[in-house]
DRENVO-578106 format. One line per field, with one value per residue: residue number from 1; residue in three letters; x, y, z negated of N, C-alpha, C in turn. Coordinates in steps of 0.02 Angstrom, whole numbers, plus 50000, padded with zeros to 5 digits. Layout:
N
pos = c(NUM;...)
code = c(ala;...)
nu = c(X;...)
nv = c(Y;...)
nw = c(Z;...)
cau = c(X;...)
cav = c(Y;...)
caw = c(Z;...)
cu = c(X;...)
cv = c(Y;...)
cw = c(Z;...)
//
This chain:
258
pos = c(1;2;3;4;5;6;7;8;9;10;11;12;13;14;15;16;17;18;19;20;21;22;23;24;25;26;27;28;29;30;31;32;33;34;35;36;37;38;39;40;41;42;43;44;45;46;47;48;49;50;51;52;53;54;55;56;57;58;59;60;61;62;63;64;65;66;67;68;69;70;71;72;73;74;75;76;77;78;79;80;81;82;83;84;85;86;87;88;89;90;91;92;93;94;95;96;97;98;99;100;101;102;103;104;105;106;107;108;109;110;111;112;113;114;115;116;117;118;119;120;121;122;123;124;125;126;127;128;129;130;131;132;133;134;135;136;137;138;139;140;141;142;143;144;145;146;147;148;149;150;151;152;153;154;155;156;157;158;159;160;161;162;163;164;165;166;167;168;169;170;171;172;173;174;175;176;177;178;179;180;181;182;183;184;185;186;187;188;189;190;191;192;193;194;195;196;197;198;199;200;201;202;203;204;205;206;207;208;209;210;211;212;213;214;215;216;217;218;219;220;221;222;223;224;225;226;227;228;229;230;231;232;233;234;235;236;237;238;239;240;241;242;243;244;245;246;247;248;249;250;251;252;253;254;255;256;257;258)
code = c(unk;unk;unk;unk;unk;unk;unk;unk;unk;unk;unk;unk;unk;unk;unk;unk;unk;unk;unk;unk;unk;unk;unk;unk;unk;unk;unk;unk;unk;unk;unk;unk;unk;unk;unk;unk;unk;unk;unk;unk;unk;unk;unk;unk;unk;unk;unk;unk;unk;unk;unk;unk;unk;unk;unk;unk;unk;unk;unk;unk;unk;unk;unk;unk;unk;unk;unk;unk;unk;unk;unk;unk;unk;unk;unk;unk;unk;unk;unk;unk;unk;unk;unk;unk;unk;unk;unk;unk;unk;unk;unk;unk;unk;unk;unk;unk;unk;unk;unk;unk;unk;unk;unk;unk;unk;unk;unk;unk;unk;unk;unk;unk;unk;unk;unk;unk;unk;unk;unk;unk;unk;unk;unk;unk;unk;unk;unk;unk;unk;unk;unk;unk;unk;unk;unk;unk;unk;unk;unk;unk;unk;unk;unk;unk;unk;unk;unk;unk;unk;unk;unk;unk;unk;unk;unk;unk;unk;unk;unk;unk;unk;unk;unk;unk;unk;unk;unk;unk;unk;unk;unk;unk;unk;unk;unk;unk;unk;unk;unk;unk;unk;unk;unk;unk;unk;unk;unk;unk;unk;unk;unk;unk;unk;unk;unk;unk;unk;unk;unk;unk;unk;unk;unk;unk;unk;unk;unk;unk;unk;unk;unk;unk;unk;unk;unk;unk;unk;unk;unk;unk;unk;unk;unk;unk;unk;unk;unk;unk;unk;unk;unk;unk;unk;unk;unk;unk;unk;unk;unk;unk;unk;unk;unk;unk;unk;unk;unk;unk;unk;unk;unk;unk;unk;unk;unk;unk;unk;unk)
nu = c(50042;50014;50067;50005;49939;49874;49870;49788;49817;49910;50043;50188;50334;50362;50448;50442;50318;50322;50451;50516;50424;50393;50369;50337;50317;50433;50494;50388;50389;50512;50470;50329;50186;50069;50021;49950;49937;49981;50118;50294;50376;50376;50440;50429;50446;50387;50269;50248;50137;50063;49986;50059;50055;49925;49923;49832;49820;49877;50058;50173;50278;50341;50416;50508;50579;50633;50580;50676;50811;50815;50899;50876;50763;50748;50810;50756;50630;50672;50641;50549;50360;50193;50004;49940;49954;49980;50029;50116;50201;50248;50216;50229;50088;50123;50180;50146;50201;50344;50370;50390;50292;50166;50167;50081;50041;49920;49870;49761;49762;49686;49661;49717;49775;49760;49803;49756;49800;49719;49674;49552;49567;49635;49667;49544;49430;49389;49357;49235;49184;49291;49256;49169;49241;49307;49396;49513;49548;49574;49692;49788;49816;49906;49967;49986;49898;49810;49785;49803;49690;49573;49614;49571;49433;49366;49430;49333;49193;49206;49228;49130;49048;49006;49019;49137;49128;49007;49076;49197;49124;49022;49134;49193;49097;49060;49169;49192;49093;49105;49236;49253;49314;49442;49517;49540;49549;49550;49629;49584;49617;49588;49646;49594;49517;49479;49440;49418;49419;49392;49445;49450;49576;49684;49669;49698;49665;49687;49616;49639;49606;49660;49698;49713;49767;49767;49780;49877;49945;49952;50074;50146;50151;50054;49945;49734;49745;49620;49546;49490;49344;49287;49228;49205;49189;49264;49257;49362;49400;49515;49476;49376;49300;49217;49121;49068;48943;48991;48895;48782;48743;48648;48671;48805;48767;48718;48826;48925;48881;48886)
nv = c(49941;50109;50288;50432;50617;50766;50947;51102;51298;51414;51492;51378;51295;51120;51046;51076;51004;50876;50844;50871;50839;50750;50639;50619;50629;50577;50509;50429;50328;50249;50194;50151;50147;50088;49989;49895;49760;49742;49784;49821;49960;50080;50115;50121;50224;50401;50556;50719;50851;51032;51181;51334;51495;51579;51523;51432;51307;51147;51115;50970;50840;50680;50517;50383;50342;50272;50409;50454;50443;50535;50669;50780;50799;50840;50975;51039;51050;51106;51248;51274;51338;51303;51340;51232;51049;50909;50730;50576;50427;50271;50104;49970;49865;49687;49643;49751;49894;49998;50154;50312;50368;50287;50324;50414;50593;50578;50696;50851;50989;51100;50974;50839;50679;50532;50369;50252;50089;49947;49877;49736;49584;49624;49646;49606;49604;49741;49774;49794;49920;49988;49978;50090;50189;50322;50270;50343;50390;50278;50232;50322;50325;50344;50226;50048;50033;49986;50113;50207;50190;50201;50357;50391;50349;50429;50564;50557;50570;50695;50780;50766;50852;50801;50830;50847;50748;50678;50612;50549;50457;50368;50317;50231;50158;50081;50016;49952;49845;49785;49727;49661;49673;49763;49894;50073;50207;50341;50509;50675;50825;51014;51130;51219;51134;50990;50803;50638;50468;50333;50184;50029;50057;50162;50336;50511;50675;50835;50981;51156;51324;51428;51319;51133;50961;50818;50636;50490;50438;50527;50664;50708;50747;50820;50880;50852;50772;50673;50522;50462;50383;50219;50174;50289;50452;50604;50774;50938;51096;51236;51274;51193;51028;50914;50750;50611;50471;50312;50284;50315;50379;50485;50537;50569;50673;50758;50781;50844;50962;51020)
nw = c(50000;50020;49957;49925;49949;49907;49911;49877;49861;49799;49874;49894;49889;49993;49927;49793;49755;49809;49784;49671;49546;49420;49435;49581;49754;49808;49685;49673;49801;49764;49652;49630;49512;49520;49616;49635;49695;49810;49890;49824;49824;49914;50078;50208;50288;50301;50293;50286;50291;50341;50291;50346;50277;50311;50429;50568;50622;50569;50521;50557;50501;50510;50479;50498;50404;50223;50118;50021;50101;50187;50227;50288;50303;50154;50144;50230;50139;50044;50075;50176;50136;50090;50086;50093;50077;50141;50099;50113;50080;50142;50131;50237;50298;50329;50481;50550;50647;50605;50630;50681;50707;50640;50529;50401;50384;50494;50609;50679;50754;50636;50543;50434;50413;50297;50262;50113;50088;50158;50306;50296;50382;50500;50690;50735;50653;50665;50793;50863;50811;50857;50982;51008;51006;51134;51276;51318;51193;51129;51212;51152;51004;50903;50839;50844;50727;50556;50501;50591;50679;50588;50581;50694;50719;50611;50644;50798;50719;50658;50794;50856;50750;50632;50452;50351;50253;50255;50368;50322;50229;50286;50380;50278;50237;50353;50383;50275;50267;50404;50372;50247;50086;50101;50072;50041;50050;50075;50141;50167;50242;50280;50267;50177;50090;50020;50047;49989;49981;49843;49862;49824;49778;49681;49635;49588;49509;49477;49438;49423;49393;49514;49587;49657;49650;49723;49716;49730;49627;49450;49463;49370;49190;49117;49039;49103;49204;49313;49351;49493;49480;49568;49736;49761;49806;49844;49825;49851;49826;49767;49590;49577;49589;49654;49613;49697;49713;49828;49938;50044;50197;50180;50047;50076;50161;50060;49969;50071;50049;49951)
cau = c(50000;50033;50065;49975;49942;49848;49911;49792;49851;49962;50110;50237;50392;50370;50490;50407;50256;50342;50514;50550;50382;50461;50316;50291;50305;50483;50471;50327;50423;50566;50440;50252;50144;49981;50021;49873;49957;50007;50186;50319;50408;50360;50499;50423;50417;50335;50255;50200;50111;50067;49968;50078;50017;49897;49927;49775;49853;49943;50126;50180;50350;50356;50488;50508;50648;50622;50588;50744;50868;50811;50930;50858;50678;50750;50827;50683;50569;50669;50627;50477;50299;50134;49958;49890;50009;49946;50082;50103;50249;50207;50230;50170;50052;50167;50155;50122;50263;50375;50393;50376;50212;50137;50190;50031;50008;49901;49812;49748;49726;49691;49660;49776;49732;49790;49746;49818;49755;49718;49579;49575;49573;49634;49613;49478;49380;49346;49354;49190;49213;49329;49218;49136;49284;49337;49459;49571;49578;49614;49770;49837;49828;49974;50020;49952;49895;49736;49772;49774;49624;49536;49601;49517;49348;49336;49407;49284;49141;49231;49232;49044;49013;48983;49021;49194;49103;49008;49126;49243;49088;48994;49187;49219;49047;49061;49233;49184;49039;49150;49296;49245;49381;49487;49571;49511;49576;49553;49614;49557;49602;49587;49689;49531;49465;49505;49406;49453;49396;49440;49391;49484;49651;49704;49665;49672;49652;49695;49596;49658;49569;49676;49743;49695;49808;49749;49886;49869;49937;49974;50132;50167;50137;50030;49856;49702;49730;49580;49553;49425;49316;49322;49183;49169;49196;49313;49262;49390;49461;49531;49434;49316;49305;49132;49146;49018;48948;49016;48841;48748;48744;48622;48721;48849;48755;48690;48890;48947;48829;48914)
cav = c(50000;50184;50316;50493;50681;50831;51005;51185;51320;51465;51455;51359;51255;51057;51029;51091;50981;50812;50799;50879;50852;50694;50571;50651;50558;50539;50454;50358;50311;50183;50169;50193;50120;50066;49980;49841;49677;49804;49774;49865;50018;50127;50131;50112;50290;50450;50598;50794;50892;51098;51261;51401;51549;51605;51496;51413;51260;51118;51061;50917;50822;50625;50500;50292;50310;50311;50489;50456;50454;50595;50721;50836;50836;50859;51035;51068;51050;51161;51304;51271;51334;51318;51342;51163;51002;50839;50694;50517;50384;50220;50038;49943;49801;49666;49623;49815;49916;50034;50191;50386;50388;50255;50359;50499;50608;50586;50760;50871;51063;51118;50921;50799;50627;50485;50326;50201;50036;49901;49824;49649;49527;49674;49682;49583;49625;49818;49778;49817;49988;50023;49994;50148;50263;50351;50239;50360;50381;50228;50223;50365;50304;50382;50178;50003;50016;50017;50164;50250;50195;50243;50418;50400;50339;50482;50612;50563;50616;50745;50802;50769;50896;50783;50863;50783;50718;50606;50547;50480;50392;50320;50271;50176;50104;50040;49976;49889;49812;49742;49699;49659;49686;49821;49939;50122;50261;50384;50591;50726;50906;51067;51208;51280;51113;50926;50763;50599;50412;50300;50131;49965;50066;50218;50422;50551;50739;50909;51054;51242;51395;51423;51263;51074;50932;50762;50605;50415;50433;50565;50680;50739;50729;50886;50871;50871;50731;50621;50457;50459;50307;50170;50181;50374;50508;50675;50842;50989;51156;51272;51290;51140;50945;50867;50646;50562;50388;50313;50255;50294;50416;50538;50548;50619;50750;50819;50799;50899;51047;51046)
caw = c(50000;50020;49915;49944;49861;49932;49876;49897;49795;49799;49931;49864;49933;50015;49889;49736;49775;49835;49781;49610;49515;49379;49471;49646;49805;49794;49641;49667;49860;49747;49570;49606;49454;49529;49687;49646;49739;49887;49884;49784;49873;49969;50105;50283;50327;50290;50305;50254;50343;50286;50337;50338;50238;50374;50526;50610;50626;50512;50550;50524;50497;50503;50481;50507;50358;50166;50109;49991;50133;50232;50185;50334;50237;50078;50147;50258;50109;50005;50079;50175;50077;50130;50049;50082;50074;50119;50118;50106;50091;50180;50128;50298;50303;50364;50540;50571;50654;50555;50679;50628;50742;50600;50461;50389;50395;50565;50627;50756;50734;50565;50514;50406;50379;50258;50235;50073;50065;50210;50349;50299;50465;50570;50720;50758;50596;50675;50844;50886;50790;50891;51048;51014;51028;51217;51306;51276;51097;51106;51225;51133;50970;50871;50832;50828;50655;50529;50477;50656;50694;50545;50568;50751;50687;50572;50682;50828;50693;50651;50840;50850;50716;50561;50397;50338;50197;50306;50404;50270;50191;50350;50407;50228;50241;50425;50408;50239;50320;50457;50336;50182;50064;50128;50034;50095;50016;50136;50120;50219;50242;50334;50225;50112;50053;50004;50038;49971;49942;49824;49883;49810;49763;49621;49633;49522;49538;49427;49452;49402;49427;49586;49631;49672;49669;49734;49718;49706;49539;49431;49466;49311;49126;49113;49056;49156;49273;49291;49368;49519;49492;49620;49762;49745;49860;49796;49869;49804;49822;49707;49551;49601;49599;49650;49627;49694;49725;49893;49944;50070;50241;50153;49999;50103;50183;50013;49951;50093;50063;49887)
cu = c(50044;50041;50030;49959;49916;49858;49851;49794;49873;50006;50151;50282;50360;50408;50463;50352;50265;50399;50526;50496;50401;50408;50312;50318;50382;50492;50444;50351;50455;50516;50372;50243;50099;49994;49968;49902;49984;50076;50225;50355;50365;50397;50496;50402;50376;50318;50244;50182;50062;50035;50018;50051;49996;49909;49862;49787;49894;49997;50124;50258;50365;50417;50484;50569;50627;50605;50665;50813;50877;50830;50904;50791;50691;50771;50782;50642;50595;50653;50572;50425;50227;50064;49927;49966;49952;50011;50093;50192;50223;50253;50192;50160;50117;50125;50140;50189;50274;50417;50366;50301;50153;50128;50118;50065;49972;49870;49805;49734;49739;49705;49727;49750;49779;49755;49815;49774;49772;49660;49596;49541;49556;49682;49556;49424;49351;49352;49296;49177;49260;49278;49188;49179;49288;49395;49517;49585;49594;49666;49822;49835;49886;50025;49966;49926;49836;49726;49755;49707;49565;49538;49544;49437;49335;49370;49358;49206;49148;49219;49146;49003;48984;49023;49084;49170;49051;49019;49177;49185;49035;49066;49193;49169;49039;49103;49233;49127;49080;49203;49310;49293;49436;49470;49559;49503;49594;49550;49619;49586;49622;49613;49631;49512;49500;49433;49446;49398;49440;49382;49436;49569;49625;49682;49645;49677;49644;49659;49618;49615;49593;49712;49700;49747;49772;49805;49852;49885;49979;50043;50178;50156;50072;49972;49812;49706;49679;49559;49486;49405;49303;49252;49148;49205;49212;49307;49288;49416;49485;49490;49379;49325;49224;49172;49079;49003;48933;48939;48786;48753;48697;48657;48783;48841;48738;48763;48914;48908;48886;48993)
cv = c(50063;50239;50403;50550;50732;50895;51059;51237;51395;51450;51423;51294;51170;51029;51022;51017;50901;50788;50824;50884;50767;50608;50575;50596;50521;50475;50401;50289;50233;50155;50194;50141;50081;50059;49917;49775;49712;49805;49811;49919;50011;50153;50109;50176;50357;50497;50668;50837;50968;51147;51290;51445;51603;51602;51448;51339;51200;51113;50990;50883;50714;50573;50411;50280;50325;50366;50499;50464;50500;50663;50810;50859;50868;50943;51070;51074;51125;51236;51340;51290;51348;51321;51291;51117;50939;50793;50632;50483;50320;50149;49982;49882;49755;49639;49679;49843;49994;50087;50260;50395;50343;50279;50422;50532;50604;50648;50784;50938;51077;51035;50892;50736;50581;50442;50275;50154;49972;49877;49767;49628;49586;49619;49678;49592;49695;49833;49825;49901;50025;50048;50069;50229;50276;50289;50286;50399;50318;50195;50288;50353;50331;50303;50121;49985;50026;50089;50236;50241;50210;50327;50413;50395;50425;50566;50625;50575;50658;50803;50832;50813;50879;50825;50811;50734;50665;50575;50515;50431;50345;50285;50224;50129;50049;49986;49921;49843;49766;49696;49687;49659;49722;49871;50008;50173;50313;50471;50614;50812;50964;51142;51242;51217;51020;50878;50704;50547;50375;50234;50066;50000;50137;50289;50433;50621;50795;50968;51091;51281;51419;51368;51188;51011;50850;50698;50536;50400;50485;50590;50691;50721;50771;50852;50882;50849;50670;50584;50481;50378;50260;50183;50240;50414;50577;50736;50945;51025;51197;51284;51250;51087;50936;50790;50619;50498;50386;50255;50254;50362;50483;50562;50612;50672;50801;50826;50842;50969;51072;51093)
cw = c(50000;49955;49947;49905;49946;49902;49897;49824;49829;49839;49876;49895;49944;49958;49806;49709;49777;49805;49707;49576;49478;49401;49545;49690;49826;49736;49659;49739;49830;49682;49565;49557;49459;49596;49689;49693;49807;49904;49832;49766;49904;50029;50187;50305;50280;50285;50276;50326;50309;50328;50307;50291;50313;50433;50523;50573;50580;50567;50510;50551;50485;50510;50500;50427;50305;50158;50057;50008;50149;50219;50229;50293;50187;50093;50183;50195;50050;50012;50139;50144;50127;50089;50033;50109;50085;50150;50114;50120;50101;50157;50182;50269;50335;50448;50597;50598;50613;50598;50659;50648;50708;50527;50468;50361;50470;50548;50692;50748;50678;50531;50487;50377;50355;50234;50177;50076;50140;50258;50362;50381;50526;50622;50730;50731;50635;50728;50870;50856;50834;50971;51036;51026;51091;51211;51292;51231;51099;51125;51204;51052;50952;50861;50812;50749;50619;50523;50532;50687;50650;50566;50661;50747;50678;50632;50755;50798;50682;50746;50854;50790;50641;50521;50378;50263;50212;50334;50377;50255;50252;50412;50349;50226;50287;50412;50337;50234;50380;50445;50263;50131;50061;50072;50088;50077;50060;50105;50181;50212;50287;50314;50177;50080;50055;49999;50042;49951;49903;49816;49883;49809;49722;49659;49577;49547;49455;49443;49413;49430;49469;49617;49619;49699;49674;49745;49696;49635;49517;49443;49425;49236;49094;49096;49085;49225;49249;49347;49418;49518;49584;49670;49736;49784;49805;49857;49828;49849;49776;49637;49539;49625;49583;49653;49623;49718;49791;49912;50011;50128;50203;50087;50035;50132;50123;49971;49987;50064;50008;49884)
//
């Protein structure tokens, strides 16, 4: 399994956020806590990806190598800062390939997506899921992997105008309908706002009166990190955490409004 963390806030360095917080995703990269039978490193790759302070747009920066090696990130990050952070270090499924274009963050525009977890008896389990995407979304695929095609699911509702708060929970529903068992820890975000499942693996989340930190498991020691329960949907920005139950297509339209 993966490790993951969503950041909006105040500008502040890649670095701050990921590499010198005494849990953050470095850390958690050689010694996460709560990897649930998922393996035990985190060392197939991985990603951040950041708005600017008033660009449109995320960047984004991916890798195929530890984040522990990458001495280019570690100096890029120090002096990098952006208002929204979403990042992830990747432990692949085996059998999966281990290439920077497999590594999340995936996005497109403002978007940033991350998935931790797994789609048991992929491929064939969400084949027919797939049928429903464009031919090509699906020869451009960022990389043969669950997790790319999740982010495709959800950004072809996303395209279609759903509310991102229904298209995480009518993608976790589909795909655990198709794949019973899967691991589906899916984050979302667009620089003002954070959506997140937690669906057969760990989240937790800090709110501040200007900031919002979302993270597979706590970064820090600090008080005021709390556990999102398991089959529940996380909709935050600064000053504000809604958690509700991952249940049903209407559910999610009266969560988005929130």
């Amino acid at each position: 399994m993966c490790r993951h963390l969503a950041y909006l806030g105040p500008p502040t360095t890649l670095s701050a956020v990921l590499l010198d917080a005494p849990h953050g995703l470095l850390h958690q990269s050689y010694a996460p806590s709560d990897m649930r039978g998922g393996g035990t490193v985190n060392a197939d790759g991985f990603g951040a990806g950041w708005h600017p302070d008033g660009a449109a747009d995320a960047v984004r920066y991916r890798s195929d190598k530890p984040i522990w090696s990458d001495a280019a990130f570690a100096a890029l990050a120090g002096v990098t800062s952006g208002t929204a952070v979403l990042a992830a270090v990747r432990s692949a499924t085996v059998g999966m390939p281990v290439t920077s274009t497999a590594a999340a963050p995936f996005g497109e525009g403002r978007w940033l997506f991350s998935h931790n977890g797994v789609v048991r008896g992929w491929p064939d389990s969400v084949a027919r899921l797939a049928a429903v995407l464009p031919v090509t979304d699906l020869l451009t695929l960022d990389a043969p992997t669950d997790s790319a095609l999740l982010w495709a699911l959800v950004r072809h509702r996303l395209r279609a105008g759903d509310d991102p708060a229904r298209a995480l929970t009518e993608t976790v529903l589909a795909v655990d309908a198709a794949a019973p068992g899967s691991r589906l820890n899916l984050l979302l975000g667009e620089g003002t706002r954070i959506w997140a499942t937690a669906w057969g693996h760990a989240l937790s989340v800090r709110t501040e009166p200007d900031a919002v930190l979302v993270a597979s498991e706590p970064v820090d020691p600090l008080p005021g990190w709390t556990p999102v329960p398991d089959r529940h949907l996380l909709v935050a920005h600064p000053g504000h955490c809604g958690i509700h139950a991952l249940t049903t297509s209407e559910s999610a339209n009266h969560q988005g409004a929130r």
